[in-house]
C-alpha positions in Angstrom: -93.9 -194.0 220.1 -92.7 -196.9 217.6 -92.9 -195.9 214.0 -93.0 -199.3 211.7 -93.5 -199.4 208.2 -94.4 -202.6 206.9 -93.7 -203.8 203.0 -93.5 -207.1 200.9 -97.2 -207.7 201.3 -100.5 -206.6 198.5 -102.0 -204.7 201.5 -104.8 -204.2 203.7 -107.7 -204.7 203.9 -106.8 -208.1 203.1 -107.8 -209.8 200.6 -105.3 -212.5 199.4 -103.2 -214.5 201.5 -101.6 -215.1 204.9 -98.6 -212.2 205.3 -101.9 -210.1 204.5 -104.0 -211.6 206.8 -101.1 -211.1 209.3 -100.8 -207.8 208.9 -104.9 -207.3 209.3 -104.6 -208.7 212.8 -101.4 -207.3 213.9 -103.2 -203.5 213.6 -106.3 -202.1 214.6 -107.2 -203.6 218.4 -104.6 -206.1 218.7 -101.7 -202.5 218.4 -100.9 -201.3 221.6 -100.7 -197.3 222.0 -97.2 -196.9 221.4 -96.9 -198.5 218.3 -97.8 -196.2 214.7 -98.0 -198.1 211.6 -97.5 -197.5 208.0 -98.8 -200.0 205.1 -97.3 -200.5 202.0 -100.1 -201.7 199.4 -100.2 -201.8 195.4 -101.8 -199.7 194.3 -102.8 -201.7 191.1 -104.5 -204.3 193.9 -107.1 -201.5 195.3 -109.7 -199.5 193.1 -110.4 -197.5 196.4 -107.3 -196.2 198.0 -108.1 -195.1 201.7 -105.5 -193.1 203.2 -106.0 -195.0 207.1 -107.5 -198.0 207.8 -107.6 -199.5 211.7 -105.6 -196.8 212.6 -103.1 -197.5 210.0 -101.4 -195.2 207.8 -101.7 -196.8 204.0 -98.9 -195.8 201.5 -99.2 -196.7 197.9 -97.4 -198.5 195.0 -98.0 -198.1 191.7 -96.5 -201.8 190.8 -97.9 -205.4 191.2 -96.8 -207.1 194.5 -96.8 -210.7 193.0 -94.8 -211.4 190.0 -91.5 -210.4 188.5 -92.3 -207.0 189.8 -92.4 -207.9 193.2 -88.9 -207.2 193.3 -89.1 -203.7 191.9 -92.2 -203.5 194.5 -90.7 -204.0 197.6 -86.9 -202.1 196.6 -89.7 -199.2 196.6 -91.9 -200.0 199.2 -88.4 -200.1 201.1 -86.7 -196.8 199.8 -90.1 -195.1 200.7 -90.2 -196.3 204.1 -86.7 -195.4 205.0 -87.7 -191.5 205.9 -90.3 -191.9 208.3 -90.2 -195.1 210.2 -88.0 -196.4 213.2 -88.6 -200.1 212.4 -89.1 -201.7 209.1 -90.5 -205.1 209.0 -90.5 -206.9 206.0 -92.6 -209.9 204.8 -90.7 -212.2 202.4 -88.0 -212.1 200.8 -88.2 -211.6 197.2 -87.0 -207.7 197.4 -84.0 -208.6 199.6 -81.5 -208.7 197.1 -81.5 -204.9 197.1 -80.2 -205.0 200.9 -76.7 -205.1 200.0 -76.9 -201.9 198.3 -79.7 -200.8 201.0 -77.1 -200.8 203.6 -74.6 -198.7 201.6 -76.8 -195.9 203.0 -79.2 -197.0 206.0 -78.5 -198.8 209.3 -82.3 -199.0 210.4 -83.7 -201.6 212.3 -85.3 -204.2 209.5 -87.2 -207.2 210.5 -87.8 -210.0 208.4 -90.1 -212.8 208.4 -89.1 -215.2 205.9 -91.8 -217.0 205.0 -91.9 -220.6 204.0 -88.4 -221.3 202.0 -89.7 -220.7 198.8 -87.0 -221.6 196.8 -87.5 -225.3 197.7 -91.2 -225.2 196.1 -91.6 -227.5 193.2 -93.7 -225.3 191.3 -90.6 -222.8 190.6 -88.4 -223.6 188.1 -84.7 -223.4 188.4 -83.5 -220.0 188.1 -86.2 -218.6 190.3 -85.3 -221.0 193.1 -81.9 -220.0 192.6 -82.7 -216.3 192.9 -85.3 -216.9 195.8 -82.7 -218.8 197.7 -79.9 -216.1 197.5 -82.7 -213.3 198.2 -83.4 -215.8 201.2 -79.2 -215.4 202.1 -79.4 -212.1 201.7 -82.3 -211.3 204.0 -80.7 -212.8 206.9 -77.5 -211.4 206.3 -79.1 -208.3 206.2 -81.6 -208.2 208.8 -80.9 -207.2 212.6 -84.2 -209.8 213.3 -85.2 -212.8 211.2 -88.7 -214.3 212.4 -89.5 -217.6 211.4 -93.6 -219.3 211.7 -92.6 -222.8 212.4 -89.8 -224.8 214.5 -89.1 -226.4 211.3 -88.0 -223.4 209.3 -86.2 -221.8 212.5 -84.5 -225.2 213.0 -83.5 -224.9 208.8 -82.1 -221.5 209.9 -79.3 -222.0 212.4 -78.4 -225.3 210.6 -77.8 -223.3 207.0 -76.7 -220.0 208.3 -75.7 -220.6 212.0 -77.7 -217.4 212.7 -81.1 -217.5 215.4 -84.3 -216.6 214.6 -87.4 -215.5 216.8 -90.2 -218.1 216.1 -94.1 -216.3 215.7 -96.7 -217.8 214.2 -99.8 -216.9 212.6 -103.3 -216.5 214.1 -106.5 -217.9 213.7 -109.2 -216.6 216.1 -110.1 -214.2 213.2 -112.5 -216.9 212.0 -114.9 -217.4 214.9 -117.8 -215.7 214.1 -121.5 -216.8 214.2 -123.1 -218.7 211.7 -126.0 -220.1 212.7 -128.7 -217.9 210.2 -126.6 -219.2 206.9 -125.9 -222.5 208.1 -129.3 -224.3 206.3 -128.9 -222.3 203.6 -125.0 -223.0 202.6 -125.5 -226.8 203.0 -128.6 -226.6 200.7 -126.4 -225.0 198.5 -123.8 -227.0 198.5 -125.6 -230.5 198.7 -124.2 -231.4 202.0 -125.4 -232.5 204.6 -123.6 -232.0 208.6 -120.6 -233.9 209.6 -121.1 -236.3 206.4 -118.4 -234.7 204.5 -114.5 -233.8 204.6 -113.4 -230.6 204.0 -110.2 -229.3 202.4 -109.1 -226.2 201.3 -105.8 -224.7 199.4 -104.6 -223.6 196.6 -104.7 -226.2 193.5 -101.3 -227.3 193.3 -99.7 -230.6 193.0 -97.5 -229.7 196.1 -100.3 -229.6 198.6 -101.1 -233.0 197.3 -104.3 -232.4 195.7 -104.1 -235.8 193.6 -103.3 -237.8 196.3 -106.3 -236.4 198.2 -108.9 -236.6 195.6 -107.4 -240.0 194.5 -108.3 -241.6 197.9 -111.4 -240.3 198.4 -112.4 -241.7 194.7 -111.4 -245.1 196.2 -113.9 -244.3 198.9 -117.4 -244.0 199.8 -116.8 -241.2 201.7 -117.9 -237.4 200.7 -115.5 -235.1 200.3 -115.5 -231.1 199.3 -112.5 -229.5 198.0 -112.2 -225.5 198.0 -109.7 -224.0 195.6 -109.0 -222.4 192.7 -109.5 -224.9 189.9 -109.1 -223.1 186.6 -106.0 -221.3 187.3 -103.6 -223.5 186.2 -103.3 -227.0 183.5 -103.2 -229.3 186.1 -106.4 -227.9 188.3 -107.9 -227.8 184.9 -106.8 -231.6 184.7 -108.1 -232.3 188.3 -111.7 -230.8 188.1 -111.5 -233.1 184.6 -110.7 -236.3 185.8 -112.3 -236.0 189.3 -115.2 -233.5 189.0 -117.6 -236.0 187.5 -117.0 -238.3 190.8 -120.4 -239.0 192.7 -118.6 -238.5 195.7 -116.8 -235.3 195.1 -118.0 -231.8 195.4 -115.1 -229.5 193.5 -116.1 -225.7 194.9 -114.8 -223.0 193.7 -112.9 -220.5 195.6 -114.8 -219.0 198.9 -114.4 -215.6 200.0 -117.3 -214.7 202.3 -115.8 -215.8 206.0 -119.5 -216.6 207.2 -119.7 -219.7 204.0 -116.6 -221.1 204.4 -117.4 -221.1 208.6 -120.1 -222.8 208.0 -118.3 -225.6 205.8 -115.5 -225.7 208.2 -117.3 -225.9 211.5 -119.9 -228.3 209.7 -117.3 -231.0 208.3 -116.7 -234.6 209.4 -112.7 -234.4 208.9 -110.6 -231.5 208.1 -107.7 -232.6 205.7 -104.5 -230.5 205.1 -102.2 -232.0 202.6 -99.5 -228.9 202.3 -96.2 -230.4 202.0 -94.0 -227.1 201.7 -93.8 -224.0 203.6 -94.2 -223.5 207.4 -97.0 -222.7 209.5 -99.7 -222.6 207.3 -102.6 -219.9 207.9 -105.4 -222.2 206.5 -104.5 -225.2 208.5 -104.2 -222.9 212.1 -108.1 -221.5 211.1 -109.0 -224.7 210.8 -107.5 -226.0 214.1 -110.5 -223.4 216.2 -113.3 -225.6 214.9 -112.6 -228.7 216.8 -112.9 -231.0 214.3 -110.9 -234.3 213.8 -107.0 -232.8 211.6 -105.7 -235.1 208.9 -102.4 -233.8 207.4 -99.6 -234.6 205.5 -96.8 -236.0 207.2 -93.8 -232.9 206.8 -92.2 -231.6 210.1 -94.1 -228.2 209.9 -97.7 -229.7 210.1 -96.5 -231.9 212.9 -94.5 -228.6 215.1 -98.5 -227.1 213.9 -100.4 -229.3 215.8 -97.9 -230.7 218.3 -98.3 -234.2 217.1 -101.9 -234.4 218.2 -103.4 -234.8 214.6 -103.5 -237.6 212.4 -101.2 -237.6 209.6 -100.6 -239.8 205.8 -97.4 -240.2 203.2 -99.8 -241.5 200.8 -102.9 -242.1 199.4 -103.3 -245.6 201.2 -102.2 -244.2 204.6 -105.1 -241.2 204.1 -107.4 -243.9 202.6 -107.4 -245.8 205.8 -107.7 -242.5 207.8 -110.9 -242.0 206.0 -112.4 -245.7 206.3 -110.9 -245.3 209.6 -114.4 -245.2 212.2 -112.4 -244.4 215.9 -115.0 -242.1 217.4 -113.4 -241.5 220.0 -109.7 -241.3 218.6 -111.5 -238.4 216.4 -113.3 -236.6 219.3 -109.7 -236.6 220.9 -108.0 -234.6 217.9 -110.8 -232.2 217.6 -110.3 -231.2 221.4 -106.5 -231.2 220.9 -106.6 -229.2 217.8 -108.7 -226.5 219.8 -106.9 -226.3 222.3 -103.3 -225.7 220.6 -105.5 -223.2 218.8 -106.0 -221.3 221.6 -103.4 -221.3 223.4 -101.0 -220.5 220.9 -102.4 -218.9 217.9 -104.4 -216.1 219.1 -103.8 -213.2 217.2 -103.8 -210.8 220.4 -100.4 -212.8 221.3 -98.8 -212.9 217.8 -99.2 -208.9 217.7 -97.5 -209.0 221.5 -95.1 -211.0 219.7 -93.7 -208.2 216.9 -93.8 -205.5 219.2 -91.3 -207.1 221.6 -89.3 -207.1 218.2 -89.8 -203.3 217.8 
């Protein structure tokens, strides 16, 4: 029997983003027998703190896991998890500047997925890029494994720090499910009709190209509804302002129920994905198992994502003529392409194989 703690993440159940979602699908049916796991969670994150969940073992942390004190989180998370575990895998790397010290007094085995080099994200000013990239050094320094999500990021890798990494991705057949009871009813409710609409879906932030995307489709007859959280920051404020009003444009807000936001997804005319930064992203791989035509930004991780076989803009001209763009058959062949990457290589049965060759 393996013993792995894993820390760096909120927690399960998940509820918040993809290292999250990871972890959801990496326990329960998708562990084999021989592995044990141990979850790290904040415990400011969970009003109910169950002591197991899919077989699990759930630990608790009285700090935020987001924030400043994400660093104070995971130093904690990792001190905590020293006793009892044979494996540690961590997700991210903000806590990794403690490793240093950390190996003063432990030699265990510490994975570390290093997400989606944060410190080159425009939204972070620049001391916290500065901090993010030397907690970035650190980690694989430190780490006896580094696992990387996309060919891009493990290419990044043994170019900056001549070291390998093991390339897993994320999953995505979390999302099938059936949805044919709610499907009148969340169109209604929406005011959308099928396959008359694209559909995109991030968080509001100018480097997943949110303007560009709503600037095209304002040029455009086309429909287009856009799932994120709008009133988080001045400039989704801003967007909902200056685009909200458009006849064309359907601004929703953040969609938690996995049954709606099937519906929208397997629904749409076009999926568009206009994340610039990061690596494999989790939203874009769910979206990949409905089949429907992929229009992404053009960056080196959404091509290694969907092998090429999308359709991809620079700007809001190039996306513009996507959009105008009426090749029936050119979209029916990146629908089929998109699910059968999906399939074939983000399966979350295969990414939890994956790890536990790691282990």
């Amino acid at each position: 029997m393996k013993y792995v703690a894993i820390i760096g993440t909120v927690g399960v159940p998940a509820n918040y983003g993809g290292f999250e979602t990871l972890v959801e699908n990496i326990i329960g049916e998708n562990a084999s027998k021989d592995v044990s796991y141990t979850i790290f969670c904040s415990g400011k994150s969970y009003a109910e703190r169950s002591n197991f969940y899919k077989g699990a073992l759930l630990k608790y942390i009285p700090l935020e896991a987001n924030g400043i004190q994400s660093i104070f989180y995971d130093m904690l998370s990792l001190i905590k998890a020293t006793r009892k575990s044979d494996v540690i895998l961590i997700l991210g790397v903000s806590g990794c500047v403690f490793l240093p010290i950390y190996r003063l007094f432990s030699k265990k085995k510490l994975i570390i997925n290093i997400d989606g080099l944060e410190h080159r994200r425009d939204k972070w000013g620049k001391w916290t890029r500065r901090f993010l990239k030397f907690s970035e050094k650190m980690a694989i320094k430190h780490s006896d494994v580094v696992v990387t999500d996309n060919k891009g990021i493990q290419d990044y890798v043994t170019e900056e720090y001549g070291k390998e990494s093991v390339l897993i991705e994320y999953g995505g057949d979390h999302v099938i499910c059936d949805v044919g009871e709610e499907e009148k009813e969340v169109l209604e409710r929406f005011c959308l009709k099928k396959e008359t609409y694209s559909l995109a879906l991030c968080r509001i932030e100018p480097e997943n190209n949110v303007e560009m995307i709503l600037k095209a489709f304002s040029e455009s007859n086309e429909i287009l509804a856009f799932i994120g959280n709008w009133h988080n920051s001045e400039f989704g404020e801003r967007m909902q302002k200056v685009y909200g009003g458009s006849a064309n444009i359907r601004l929703l807000a953040p969609i938690y129920d996995l049954k709606v936001l099937n519906v929208l997804r397997s629904d749409c005319k076009y999926y568009l994905h206009g994340h610039s930064a990061g690596g494999t992203n989790p939203s874009l791989v769910e979206a990949m198992y409905f089949g429907k035509p992929i229009f992404a930004f053009d960056v080196v991780y959404n091509r290694e994502t969907t092998e090429g076989e999308a359709r991809y803009f620079k700007n809001e001209q190039e996306l513009l003529a996507l959009i105008n763009e009426k090749d029936e058959e050119d979209c029916q062949r990146n629908g089929k392409a998109m699910m059968e990457i999906a399939g074939r290589r983000y399966r979350w049965s295969v990414i939890a194989n994956k790890y536990e060759q790691l282990y």
